[in-house]
MDTraj code that builds the backbone (N, CA, C; nanometers):
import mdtraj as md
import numpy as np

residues = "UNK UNK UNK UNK UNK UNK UNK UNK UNK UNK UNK UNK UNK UNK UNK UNK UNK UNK UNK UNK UNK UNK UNK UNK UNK UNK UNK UNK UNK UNK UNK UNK UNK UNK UNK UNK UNK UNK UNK UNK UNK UNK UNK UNK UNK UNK UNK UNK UNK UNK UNK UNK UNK UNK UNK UNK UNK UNK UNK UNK UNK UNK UNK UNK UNK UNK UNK UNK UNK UNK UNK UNK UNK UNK UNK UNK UNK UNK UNK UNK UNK UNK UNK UNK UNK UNK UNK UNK UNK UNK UNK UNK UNK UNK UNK UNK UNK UNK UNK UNK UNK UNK UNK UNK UNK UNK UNK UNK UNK UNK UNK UNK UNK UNK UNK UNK UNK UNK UNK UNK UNK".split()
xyz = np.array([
    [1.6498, -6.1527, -0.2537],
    [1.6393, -6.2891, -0.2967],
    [1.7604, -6.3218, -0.3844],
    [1.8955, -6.3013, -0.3384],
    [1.9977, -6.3279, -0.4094],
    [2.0284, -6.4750, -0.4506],
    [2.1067, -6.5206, -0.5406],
    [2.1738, -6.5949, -0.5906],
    [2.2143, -6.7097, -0.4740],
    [2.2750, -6.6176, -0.3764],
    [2.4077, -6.6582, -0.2508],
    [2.2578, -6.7638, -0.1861],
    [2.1742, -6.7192, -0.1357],
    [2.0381, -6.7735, -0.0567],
    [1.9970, -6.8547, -0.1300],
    [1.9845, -6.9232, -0.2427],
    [1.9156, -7.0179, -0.3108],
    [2.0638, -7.1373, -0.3337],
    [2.1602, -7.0514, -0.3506],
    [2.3207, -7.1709, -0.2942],
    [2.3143, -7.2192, -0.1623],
    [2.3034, -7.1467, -0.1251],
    [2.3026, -7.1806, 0.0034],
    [2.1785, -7.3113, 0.0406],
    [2.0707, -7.2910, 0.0053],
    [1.9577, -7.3367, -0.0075],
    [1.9638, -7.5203, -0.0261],
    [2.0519, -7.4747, -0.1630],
    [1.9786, -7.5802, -0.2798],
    [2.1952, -7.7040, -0.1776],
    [2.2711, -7.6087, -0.1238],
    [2.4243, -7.7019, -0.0909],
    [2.3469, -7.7786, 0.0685],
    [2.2580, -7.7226, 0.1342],
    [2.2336, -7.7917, 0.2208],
    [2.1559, -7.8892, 0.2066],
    [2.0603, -7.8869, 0.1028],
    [1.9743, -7.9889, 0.0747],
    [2.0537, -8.0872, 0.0425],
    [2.1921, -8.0843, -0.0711],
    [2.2654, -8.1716, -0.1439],
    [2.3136, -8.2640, -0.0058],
    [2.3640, -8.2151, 0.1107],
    [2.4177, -8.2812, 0.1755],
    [2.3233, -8.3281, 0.3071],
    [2.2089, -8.2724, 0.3085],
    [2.1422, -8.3673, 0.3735],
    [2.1198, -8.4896, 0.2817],
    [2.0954, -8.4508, 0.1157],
    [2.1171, -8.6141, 0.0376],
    [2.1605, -8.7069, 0.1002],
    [2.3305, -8.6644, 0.0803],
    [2.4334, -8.7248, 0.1092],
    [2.4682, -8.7591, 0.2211],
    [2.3517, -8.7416, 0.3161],
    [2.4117, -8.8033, 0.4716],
    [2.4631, -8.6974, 0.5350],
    [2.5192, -8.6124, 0.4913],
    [2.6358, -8.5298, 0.5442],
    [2.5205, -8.4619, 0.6689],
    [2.4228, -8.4360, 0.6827],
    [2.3742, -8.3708, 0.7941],
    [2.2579, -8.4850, 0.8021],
    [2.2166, -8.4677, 0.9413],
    [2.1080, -8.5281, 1.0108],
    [2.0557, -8.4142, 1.0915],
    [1.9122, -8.4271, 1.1158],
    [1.8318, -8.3296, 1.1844],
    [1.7212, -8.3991, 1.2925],
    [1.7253, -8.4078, 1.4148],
    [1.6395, -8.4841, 1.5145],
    [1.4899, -8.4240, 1.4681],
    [1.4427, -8.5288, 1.4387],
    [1.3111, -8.4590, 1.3674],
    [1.1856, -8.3840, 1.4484],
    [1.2310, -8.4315, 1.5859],
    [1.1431, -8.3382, 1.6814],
    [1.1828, -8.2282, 1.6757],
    [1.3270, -8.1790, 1.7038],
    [1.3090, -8.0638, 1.7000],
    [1.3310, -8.0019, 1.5843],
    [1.2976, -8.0367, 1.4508],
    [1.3103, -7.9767, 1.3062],
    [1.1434, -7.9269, 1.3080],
    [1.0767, -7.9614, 1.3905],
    [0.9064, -7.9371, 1.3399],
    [0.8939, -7.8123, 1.3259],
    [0.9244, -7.7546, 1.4185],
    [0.9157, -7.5996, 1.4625],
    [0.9566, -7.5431, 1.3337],
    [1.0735, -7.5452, 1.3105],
    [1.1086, -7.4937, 1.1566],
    [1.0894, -7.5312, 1.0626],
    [1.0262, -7.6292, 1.0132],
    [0.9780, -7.6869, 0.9444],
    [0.8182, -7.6433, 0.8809],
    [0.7400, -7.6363, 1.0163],
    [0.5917, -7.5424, 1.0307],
    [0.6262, -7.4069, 0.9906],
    [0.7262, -7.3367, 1.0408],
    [0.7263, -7.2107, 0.9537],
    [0.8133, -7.1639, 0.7872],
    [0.8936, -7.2583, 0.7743],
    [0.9530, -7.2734, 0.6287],
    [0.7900, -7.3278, 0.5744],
    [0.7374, -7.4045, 0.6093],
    [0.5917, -7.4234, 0.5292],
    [0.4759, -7.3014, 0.5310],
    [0.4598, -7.2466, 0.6940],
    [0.3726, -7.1352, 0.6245],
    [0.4471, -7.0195, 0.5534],
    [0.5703, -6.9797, 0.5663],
    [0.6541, -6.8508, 0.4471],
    [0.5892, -6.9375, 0.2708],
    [0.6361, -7.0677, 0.2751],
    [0.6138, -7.0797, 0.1780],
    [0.4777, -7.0862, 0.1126],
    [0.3921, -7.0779, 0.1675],
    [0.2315, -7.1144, 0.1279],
    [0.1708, -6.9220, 0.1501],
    [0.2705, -6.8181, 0.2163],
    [0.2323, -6.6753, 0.1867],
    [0.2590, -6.6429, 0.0562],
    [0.3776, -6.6911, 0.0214],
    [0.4860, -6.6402, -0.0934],
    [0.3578, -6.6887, -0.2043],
    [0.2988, -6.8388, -0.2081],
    [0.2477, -6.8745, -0.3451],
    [0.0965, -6.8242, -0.3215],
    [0.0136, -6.7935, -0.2122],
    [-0.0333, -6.6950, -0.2372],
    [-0.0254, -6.5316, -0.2839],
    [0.0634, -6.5064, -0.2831],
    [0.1524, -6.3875, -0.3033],
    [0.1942, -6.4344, -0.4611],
    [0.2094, -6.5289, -0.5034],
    [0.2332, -6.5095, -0.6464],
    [0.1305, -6.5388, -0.7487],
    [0.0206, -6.5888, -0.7051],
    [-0.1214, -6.6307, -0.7479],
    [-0.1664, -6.4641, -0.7949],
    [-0.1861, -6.4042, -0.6608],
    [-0.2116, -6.2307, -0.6852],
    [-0.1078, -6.1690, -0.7974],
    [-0.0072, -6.1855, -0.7685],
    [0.1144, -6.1006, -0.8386],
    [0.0207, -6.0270, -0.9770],
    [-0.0156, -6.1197, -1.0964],
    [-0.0649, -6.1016, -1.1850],
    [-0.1570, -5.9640, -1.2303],
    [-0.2072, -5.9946, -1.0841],
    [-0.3057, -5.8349, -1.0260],
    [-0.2198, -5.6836, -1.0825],
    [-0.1397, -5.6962, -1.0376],
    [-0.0193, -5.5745, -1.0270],
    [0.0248, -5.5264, -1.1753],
    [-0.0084, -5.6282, -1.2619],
    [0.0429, -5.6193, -1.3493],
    [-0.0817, -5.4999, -1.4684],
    [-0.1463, -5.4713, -1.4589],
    [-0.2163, -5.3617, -1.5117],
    [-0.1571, -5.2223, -1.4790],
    [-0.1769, -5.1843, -1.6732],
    [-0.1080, -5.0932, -1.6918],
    [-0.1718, -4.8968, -1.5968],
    [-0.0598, -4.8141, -1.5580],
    [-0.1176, -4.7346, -1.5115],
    [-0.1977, -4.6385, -1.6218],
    [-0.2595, -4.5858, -1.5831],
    [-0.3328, -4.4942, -1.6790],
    [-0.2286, -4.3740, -1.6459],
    [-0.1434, -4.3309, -1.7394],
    [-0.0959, -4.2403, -1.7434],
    [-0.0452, -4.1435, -1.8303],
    [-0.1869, -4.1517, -1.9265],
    [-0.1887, -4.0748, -2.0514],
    [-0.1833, -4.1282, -2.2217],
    [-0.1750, -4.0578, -2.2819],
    [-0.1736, -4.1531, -2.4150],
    [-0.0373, -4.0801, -2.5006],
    [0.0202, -3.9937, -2.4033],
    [0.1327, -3.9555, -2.4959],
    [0.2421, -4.0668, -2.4759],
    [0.3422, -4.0461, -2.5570],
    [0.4550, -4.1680, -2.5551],
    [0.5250, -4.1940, -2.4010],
    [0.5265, -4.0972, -2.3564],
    [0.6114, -4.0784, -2.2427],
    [0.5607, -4.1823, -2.1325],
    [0.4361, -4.1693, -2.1092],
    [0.3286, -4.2023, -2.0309],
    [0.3012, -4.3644, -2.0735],
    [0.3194, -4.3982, -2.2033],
    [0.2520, -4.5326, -2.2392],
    [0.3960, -4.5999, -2.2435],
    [0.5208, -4.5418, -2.2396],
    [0.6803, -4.6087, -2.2131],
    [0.6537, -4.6075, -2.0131],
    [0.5910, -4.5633, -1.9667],
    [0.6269, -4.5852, -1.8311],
    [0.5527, -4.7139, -1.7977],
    [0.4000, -4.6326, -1.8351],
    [0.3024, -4.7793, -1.8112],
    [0.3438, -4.9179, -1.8592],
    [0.4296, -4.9446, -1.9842],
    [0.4650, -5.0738, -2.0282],
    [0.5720, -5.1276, -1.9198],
    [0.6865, -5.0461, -1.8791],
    [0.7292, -5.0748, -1.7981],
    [0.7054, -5.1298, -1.6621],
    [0.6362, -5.0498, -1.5827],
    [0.5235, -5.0834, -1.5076],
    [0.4883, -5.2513, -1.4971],
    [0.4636, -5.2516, -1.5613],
    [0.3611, -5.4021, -1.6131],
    [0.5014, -5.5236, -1.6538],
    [0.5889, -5.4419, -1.7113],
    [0.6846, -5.5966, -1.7081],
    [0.7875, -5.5917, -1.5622],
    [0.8091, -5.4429, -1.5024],
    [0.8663, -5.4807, -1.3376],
    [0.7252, -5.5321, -1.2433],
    [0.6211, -5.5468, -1.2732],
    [0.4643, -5.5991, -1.1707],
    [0.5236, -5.7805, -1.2376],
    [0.5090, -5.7868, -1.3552],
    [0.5056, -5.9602, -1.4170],
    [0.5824, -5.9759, -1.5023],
    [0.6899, -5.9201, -1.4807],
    [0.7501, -5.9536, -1.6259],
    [0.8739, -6.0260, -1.5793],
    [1.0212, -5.9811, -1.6630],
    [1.1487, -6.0290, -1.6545],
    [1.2005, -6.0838, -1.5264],
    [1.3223, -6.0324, -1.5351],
    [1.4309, -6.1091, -1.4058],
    [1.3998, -6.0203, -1.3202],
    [1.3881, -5.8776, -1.3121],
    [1.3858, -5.7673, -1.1695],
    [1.2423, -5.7653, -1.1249],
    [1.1023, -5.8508, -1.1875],
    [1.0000, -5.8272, -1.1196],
    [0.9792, -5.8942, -1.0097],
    [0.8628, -5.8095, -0.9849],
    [0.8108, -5.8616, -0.8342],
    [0.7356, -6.0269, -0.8733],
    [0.7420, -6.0570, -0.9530],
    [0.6898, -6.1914, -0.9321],
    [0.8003, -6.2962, -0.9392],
    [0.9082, -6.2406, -1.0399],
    [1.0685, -6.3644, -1.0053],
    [1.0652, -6.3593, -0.8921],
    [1.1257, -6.2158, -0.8180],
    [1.1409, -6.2470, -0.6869],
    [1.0855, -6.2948, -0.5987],
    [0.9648, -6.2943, -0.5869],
    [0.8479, -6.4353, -0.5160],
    [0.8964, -6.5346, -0.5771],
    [0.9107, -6.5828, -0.6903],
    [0.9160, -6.7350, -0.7181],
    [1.1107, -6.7847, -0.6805],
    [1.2120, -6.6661, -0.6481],
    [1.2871, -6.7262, -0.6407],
    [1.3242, -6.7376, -0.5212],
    [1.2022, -6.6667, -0.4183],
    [1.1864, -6.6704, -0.2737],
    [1.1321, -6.8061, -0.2269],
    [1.0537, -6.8587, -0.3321],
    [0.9177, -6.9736, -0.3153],
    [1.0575, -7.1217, -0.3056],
    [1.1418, -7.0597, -0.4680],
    [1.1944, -7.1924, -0.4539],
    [1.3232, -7.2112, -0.3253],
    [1.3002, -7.1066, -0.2578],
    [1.4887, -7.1071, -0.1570],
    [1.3885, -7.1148, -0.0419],
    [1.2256, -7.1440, -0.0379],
    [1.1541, -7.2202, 0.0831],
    [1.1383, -7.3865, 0.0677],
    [1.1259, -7.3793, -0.0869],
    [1.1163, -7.5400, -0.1224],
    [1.2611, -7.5920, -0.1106],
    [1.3630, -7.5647, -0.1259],
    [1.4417, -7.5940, -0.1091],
    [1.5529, -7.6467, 0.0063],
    [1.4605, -7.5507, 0.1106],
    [1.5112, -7.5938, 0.2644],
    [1.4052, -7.7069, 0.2965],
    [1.3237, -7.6633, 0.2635],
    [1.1992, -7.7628, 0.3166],
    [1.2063, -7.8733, 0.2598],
    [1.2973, -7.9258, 0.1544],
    [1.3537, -8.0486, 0.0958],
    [1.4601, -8.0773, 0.1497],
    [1.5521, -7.9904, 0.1896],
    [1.6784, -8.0743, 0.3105],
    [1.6749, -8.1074, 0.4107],
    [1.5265, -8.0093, 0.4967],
    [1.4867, -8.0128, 0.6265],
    [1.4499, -8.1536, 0.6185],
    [1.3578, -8.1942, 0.5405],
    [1.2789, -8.3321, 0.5682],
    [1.3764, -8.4113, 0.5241],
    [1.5292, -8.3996, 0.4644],
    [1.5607, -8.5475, 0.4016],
    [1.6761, -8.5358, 0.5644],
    [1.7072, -8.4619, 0.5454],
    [1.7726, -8.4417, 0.6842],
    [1.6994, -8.4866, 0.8078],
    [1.5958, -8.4581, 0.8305],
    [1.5242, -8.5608, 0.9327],
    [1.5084, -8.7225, 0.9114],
    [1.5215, -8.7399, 0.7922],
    [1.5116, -8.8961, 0.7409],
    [1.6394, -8.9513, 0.7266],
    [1.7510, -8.8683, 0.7610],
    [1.9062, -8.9067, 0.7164],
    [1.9025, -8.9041, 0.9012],
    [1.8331, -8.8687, 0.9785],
    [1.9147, -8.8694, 1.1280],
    [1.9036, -8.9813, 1.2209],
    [1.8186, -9.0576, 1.1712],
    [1.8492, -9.2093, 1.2686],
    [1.9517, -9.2819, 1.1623],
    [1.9441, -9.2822, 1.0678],
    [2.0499, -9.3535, 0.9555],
    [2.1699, -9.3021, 1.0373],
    [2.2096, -9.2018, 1.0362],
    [2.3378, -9.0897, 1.1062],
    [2.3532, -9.1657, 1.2211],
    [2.2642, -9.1330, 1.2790],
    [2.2803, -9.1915, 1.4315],
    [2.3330, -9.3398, 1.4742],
    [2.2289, -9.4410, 1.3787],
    [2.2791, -9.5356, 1.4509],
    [2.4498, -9.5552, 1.3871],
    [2.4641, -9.5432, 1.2359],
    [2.6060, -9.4935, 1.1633],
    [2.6958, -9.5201, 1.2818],
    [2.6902, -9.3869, 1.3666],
    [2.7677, -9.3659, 1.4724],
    [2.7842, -9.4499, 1.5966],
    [2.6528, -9.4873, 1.6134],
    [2.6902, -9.5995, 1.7539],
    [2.7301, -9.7357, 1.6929],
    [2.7333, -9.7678, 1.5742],
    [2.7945, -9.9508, 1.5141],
    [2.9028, -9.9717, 1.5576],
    [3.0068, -9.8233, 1.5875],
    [3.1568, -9.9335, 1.6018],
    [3.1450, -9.9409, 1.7972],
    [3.0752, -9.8904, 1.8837],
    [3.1041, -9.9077, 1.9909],
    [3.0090, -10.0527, 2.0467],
    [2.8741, -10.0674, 1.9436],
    [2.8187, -10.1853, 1.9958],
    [2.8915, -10.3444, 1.9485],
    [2.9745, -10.2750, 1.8311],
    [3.1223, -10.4349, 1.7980],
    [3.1898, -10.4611, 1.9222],
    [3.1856, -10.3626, 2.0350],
    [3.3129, -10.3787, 2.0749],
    [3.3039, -10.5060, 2.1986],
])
top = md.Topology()
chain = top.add_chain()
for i, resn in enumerate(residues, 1):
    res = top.add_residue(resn, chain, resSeq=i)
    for name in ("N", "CA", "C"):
        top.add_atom(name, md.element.get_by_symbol(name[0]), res)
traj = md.Trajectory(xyz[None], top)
């Protein structure tokens, strides 16, 4: 779930904004239906996450209660857990799935764009 994939993500959305892409919205459905169910696994998948986060029983000496804490902040914790990485998976689905649809709404705008100077003529 790198950095590069959520750029990537978040530059195509910008330019479906901007017109710069159009998407025939028939055939965007297809991908569209599955950028929606990835994204509706992932936030089930982060609803649970929380689960994971109990500590292991692995003694009461120091050694054992430094692993288990650990444990519990890579299950829910900081930047390297398993639950950022769901949520920064969740947002590089929301994120297509926001260019996909403006991009389908930018493609008759696009389109007709393109046929105005031949119907002047």
């Amino acid at each position: 779930m790198g950095n590069s994939s959520l750029a990537d993500a978040n530059a195509f959305k910008n330019a479906a904004v901007a017109g710069q892409v159009g998407i025939d919205p028939d055939a965007a459905q297809a991908v569209l239906k599955k950028i929606r169910t990835g994204k509706d696994s992932v936030e089930a998948l982060l609803a649970g996450a929380g689960a994971l986060a109990q500590p292991p029983k692995l003694g009461a000496n120091p050694v054992g209660q430094a692993i288990a804490a650990k444990f519990v902040q890579r299950a829910d914790g900081g930047g390297d857990s398993y639950a950022s990485a769901l949520q920064n998976l969740y947002t590089q689905y929301e994120q297509a799935e926001q260019g996909i649809v403006t991009a389908m709404a930018k493609y008759d705008e696009i389109d007709q764009a393109s046929a105005d100077p031949f119907r002047r003529a």
